[in-house]
C-alpha positions as CSV (number, residue, x, y, z in Angstrom):
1,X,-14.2,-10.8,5.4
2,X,-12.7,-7.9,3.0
3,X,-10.9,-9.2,0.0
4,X,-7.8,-7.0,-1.6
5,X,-6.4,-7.6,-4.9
6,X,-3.3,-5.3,-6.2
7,X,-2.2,-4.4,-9.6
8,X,0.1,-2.4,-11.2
9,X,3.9,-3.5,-10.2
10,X,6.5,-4.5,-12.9
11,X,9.9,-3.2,-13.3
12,X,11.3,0.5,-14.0
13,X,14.2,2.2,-14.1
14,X,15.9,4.6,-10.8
15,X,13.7,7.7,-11.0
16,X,10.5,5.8,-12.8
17,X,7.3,5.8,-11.7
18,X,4.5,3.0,-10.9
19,X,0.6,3.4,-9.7
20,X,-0.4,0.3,-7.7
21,X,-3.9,0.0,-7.3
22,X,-6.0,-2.2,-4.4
23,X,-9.4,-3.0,-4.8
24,X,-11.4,-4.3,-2.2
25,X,-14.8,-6.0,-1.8
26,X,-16.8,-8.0,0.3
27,X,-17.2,-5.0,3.3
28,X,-18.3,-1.3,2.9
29,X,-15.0,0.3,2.0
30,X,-15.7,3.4,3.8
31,X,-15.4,1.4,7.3
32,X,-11.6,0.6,6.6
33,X,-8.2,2.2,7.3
34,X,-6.2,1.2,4.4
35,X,-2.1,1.1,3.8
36,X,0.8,-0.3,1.7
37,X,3.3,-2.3,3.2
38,X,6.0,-4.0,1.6
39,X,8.5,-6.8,2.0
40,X,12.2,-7.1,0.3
41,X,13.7,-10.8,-0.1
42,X,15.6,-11.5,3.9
43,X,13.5,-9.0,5.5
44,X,10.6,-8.0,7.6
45,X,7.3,-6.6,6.4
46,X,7.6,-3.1,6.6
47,X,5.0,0.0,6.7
48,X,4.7,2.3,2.8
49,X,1.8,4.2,4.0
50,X,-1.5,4.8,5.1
51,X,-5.3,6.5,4.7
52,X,-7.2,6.8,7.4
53,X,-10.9,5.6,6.9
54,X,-13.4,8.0,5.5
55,X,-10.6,9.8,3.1
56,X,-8.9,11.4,6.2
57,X,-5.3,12.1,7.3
58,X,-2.0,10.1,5.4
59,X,0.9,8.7,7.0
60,X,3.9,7.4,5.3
61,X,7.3,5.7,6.8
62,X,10.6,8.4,6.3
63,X,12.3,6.6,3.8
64,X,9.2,7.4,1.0
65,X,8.1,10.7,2.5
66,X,8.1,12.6,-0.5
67,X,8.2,10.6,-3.1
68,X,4.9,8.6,-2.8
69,X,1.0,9.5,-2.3
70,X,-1.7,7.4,-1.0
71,X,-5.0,8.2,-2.0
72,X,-8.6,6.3,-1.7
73,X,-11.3,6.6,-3.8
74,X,-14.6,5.3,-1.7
75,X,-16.9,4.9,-4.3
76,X,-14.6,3.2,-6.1
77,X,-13.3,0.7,-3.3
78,X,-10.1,1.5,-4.0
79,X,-7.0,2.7,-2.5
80,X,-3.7,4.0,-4.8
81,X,0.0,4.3,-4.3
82,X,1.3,6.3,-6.5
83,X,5.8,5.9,-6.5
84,X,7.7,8.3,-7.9
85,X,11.3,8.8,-7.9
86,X,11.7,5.1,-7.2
87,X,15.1,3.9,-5.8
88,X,16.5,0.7,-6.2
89,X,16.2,0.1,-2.0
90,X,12.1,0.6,-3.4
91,X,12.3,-3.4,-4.4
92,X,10.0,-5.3,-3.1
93,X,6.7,-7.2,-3.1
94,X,4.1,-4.2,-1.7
95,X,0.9,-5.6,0.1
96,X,-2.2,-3.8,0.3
97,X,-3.7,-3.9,4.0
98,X,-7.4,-3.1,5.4
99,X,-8.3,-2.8,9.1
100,X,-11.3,-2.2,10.7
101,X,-12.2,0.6,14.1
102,X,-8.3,1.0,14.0
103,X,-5.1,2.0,11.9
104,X,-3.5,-0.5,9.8
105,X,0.0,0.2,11.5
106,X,-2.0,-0.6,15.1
107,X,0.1,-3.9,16.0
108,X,-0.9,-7.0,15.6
109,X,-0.6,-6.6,12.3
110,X,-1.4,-10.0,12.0
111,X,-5.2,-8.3,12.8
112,X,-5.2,-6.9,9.0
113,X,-6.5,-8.3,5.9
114,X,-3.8,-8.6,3.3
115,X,-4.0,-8.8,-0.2
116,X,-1.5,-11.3,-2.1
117,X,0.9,-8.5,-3.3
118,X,2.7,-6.9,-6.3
119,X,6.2,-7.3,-7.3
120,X,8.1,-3.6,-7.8
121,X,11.4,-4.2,-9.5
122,X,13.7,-0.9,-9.8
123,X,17.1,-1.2,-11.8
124,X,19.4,0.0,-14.2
């Protein structure tokens, strides 16, 4: 079992910033595709962004292309998203996901281990 805890979501203004940090334990890190997802109040779970395992290539959905990096430190078990330029459509809870031998976006996504999530506020 892998275990992911996020931090670092609160409330900012259109334009602000945020860094949300997941750290996980229990597996070796370096075995795990990581991502962000998030989920807005009356809506589905929807894919932020992903790293493949071992540091490798990003992906990120259209509407944050741009605007937000994901980045993994190994050693460190830990996977960032760092938000910039938030929007107000940016509110949501955001999940931290791991998957093993495939891509965190590979359906089921059931199949991933989720942490409890992080509130991300952005208003005026």
């Amino acid at each position: 079992q892998v275990q992911l805890v996020e931090s670092g979501g609160g409330s900012v203004q259109p334009g602000g910033s945020l860094r949300l940090s997941c750290v996980a334990s229990g597996r070796t890190f370096s075995d795990y595709a990581m991502g962000w997802f998030r989920q807005a109040p009356g809506k589905e779970r929807e894919f932020v962004a992903a790293a493949r395992r071992g540091g490798g290539s990003t992906s990120y959905a259209d509407s944050v292309k741009g605007r937000f990096t994901i980045s993994r430190d190994n050693a460190k078990n830990t996977v960032w998203l760092q938000m910039n330029s938030l929007e107000p459509e940016d509110t949501a809870v955001y999940y931290c996901a791991a998957r093993a031998i495939v891509d965190v976006t590979v359906a089921p996504l059931e199949d991933n281990y989720w942490g409890l999530g992080t509130q991300v506020t952005v208003s005026s």
